[in-house]
One Martini backbone bead per residue (centre of mass of N, CA, C, O) as a GRO file, in nm:
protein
   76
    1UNK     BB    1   2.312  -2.317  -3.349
    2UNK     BB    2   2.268  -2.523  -3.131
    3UNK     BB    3   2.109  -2.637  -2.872
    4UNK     BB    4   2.120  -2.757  -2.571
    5UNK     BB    5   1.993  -2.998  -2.370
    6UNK     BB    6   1.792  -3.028  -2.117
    7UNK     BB    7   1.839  -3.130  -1.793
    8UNK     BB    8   1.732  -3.292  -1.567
    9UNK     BB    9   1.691  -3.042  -1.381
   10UNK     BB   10   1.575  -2.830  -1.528
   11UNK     BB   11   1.304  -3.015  -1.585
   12UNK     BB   12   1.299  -3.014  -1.220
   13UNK     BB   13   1.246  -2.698  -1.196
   14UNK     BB   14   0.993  -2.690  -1.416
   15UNK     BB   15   0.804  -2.923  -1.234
   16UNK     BB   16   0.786  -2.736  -0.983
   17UNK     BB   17   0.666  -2.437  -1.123
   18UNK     BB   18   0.412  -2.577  -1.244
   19UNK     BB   19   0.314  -2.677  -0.930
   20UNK     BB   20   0.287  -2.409  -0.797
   21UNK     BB   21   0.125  -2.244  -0.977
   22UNK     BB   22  -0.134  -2.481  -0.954
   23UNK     BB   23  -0.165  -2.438  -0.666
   24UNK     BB   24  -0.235  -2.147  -0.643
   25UNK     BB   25  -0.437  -2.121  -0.826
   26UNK     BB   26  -0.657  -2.320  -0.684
   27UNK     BB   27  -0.624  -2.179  -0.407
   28UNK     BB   28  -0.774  -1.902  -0.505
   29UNK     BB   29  -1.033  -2.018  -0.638
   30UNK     BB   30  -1.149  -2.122  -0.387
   31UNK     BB   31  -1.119  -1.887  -0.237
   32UNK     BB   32  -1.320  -1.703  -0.374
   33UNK     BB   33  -1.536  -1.925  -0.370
   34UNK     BB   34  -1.526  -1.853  -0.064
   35UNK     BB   35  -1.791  -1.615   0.115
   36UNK     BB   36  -1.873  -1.716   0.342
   37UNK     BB   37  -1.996  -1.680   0.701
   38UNK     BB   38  -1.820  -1.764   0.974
   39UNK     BB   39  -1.725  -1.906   1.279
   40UNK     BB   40  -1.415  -1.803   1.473
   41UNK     BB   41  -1.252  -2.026   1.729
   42UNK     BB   42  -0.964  -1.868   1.870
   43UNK     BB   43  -0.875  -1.963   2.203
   44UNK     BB   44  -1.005  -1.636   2.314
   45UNK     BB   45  -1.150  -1.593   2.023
   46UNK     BB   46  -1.465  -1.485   1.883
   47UNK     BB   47  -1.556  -1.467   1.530
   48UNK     BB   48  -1.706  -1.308   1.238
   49UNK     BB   49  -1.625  -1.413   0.890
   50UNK     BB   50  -1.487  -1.474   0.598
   51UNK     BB   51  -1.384  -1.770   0.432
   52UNK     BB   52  -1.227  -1.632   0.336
   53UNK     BB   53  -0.973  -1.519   0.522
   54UNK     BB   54  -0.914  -1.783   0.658
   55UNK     BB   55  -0.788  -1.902   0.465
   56UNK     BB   56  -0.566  -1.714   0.345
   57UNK     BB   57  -0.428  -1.734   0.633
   58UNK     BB   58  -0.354  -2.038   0.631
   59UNK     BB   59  -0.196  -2.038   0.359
   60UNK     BB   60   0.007  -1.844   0.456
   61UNK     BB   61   0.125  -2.028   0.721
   62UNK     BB   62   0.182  -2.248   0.544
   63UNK     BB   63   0.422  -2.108   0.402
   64UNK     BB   64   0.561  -2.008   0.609
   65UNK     BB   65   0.663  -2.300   0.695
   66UNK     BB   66   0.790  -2.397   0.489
   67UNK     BB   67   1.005  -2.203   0.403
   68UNK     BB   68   1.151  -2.252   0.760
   69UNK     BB   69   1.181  -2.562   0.708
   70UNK     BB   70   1.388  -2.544   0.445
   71UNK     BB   71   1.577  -2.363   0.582
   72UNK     BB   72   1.668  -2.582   0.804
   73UNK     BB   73   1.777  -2.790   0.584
   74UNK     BB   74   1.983  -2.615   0.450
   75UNK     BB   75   2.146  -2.559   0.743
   76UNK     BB   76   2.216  -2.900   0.785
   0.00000   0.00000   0.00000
């Protein structure tokens, strides 16, 4: 029995899944190649730490806005 060919869909939620993949990859080996320390001035404090630290928050962050924006697109 052969297999039916894969639709239209299929093929765009797994190019959606191989591009999530590659950014986080991308994001990760950044994040880790990125040790210095360095003075981080936000709002009320200034504190100095390893700007992987700064980076994964901000990453973090971008992420979960995205979550919370896609899910308000998707309650419309």
């Amino acid at each position: 029995m052969a297999d039916a060919p894969a639709s239209k869909k299929d093929l765009g939620e797994v190019g959606k899944l191989v591009a999530i993949v590659f950014l986080v990859v991308i994001a990760l080996v950044f994040i880790a190649l990125n040790n210095d320390r360095v003075q981080v001035d936000f709002l009320l404090f200034d504190t100095e730490m390893r700007i992987w630290v700064t980076l994964l928050g901000t990453t973090l962050i971008g992420v979960v806005i995205g979550y919370l924006l896609a899910n308000l697109r998707r309650r419309k």
